[in-house]
C-alpha positions in Angstrom: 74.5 -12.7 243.7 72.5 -15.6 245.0 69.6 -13.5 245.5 69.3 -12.4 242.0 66.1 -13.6 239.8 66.7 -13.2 236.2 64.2 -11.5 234.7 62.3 -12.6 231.9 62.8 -9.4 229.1 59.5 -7.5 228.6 57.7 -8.1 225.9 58.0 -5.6 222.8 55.4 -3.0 222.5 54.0 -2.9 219.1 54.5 0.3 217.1 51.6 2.4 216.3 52.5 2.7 213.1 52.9 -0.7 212.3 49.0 -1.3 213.6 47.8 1.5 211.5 50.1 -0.5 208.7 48.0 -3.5 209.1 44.8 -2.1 209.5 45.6 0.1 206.0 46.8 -3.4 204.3 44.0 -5.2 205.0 41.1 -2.3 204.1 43.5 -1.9 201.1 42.7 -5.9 200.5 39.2 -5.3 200.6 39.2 -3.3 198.4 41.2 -4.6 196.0 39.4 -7.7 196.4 35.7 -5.8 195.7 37.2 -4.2 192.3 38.5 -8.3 191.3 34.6 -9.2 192.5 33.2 -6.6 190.1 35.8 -7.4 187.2 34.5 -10.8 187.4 31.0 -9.6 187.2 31.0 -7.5 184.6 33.3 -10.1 182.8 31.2 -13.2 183.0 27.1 -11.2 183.9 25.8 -9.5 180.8 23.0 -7.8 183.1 25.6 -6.6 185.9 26.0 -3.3 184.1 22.1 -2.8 184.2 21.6 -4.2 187.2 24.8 -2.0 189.4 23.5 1.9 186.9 19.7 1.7 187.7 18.4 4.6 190.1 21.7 6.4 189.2 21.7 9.9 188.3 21.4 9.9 184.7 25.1 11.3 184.0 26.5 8.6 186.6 24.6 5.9 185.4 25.9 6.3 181.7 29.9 6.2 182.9 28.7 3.5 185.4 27.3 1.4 182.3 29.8 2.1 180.3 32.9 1.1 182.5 31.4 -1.9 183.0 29.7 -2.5 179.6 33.4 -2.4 178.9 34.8 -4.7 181.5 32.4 -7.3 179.7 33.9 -6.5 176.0 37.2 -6.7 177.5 36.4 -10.2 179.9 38.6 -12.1 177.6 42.3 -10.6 179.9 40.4 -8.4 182.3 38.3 -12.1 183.8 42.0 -13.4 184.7 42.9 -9.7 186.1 39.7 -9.9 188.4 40.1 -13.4 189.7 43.7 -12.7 190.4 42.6 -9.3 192.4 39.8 -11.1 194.3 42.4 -14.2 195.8 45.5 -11.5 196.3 43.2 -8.9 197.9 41.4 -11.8 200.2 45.1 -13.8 201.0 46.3 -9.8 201.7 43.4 -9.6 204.2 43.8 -12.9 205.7 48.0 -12.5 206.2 47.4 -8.5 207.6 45.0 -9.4 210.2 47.2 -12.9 211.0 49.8 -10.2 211.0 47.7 -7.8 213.4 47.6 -11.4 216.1 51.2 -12.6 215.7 50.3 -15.3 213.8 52.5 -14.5 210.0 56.0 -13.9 209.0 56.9 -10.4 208.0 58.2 -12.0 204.6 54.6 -13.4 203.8 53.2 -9.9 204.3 55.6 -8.2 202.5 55.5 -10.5 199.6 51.4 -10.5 199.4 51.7 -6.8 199.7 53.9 -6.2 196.6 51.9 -9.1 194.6 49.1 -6.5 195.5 51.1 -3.5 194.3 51.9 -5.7 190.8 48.2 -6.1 190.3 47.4 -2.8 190.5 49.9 -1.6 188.1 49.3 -4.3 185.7 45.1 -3.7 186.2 45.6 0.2 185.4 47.3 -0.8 182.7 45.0 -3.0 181.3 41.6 -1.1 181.6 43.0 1.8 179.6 40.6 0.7 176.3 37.9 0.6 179.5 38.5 4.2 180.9 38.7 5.8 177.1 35.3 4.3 176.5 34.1 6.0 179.7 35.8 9.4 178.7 33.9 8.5 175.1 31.0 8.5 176.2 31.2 11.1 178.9 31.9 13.2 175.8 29.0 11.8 173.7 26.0 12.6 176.5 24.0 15.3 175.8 23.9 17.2 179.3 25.7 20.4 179.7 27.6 18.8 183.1 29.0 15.9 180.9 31.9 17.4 179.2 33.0 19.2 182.3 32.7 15.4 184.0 34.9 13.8 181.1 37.8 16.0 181.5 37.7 15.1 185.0 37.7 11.8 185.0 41.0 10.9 183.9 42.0 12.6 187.2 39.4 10.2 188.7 40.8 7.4 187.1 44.4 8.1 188.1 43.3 8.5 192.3 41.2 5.5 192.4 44.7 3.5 191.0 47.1 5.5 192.6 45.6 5.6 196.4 45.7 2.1 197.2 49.2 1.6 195.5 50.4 4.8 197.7 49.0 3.3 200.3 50.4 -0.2 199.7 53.8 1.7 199.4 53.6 3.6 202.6 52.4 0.1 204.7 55.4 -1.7 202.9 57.9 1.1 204.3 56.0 0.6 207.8 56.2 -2.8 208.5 59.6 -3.3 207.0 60.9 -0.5 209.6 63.7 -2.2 212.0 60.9 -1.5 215.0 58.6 -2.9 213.4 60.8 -5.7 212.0 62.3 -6.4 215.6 58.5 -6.3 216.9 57.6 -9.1 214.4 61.3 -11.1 215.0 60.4 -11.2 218.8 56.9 -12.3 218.2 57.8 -15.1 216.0 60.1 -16.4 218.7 57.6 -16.4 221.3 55.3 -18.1 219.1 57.9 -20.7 218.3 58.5 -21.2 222.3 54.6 -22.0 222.9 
């Protein structure tokens, strides 16, 4: 009995999933935080539309200034939408890769991950007058492809909304895992004993 060292325990290895989880939420911030960026610019830039459809394929460039010809009529509740994309999507960045080093709560995460998941709800919900000028004018072109592309794009429209909230979903159920959980628990502990 004398004889015996205690052990320290050995440190918890970090599920896979829960690094893929992290990685997702912060390339999910990004990108949340690139369509605030470009709310804001079309919102408050009367040349961004120009500037972002020149050099476009004729048929892209017209939905491209159009969405964001649209964004600018619509500046007066899509500017706060866009600023409050661009700091959620930046502090989801910031607290996943904190995440990814030991260095945040799980809470924190979880709660900038669902203020994420609110904002892209609330922003598909208020560019509809946005996409239905897009689909408008879709209709409106005169090129034999352009009709074809307008009944497409509400398809469009729904994947580019519903992929990051899937994804956001899907990381949410990942990190709040009891491995996952325990993982964090143990590494907030060891941080707390440094």
């Amino acid at each position: 009995m004398a004889g015996r060292v205690s052990e320290a325990p050995a440190p918890a290895k970090r599920p896979r999933y829960l690094l893929l989880a992290l990685i997702a939420l912060s390339l999910i911030g990004l990108e949340l935080s690139g369509e605030g960026y470009q709310l804001l610019r079309a919102s408050t830039d009367p040349t961004f539309a120009g500037a972002q459809a020149a050099g476009l394929d004729p048929l892209v460039q017209v939905a491209v200034r159009t969405q964001l010809e649209a964004m600018g009529e619509h500046g007066r509740w899509l500017l706060p939408l866009g600023v409050a994309e661009l700091l959620l999507g930046f502090v989801l960045v910031i607290t996943a890769i904190r995440a990814l080093f030991r260095r945040t709560s799980l809470g924190t995460l979880v709660q900038f991950a669902v203020a994420n998941l609110i904002a892209c709800a609330v922003g598909y919900l208020l560019t509809a007058p946005v996409r239905a000028q897009v689909v408008a004018a879709l209709h409106a072109f005169p090129d034999p492809n352009a009709e074809a592309v307008a009944r497409f794009m509400p398809t469009v429209f729904v994947l580019r909304a519903a992929v990051p909230a899937l994804t956001l979903m899907l990381c949410l159920f990942a990190v709040t895992r009891p491995r996952a959980r325990e993982f964090m628990r143990l590494s907030e502990q060891v941080s707390e004993e440094r």
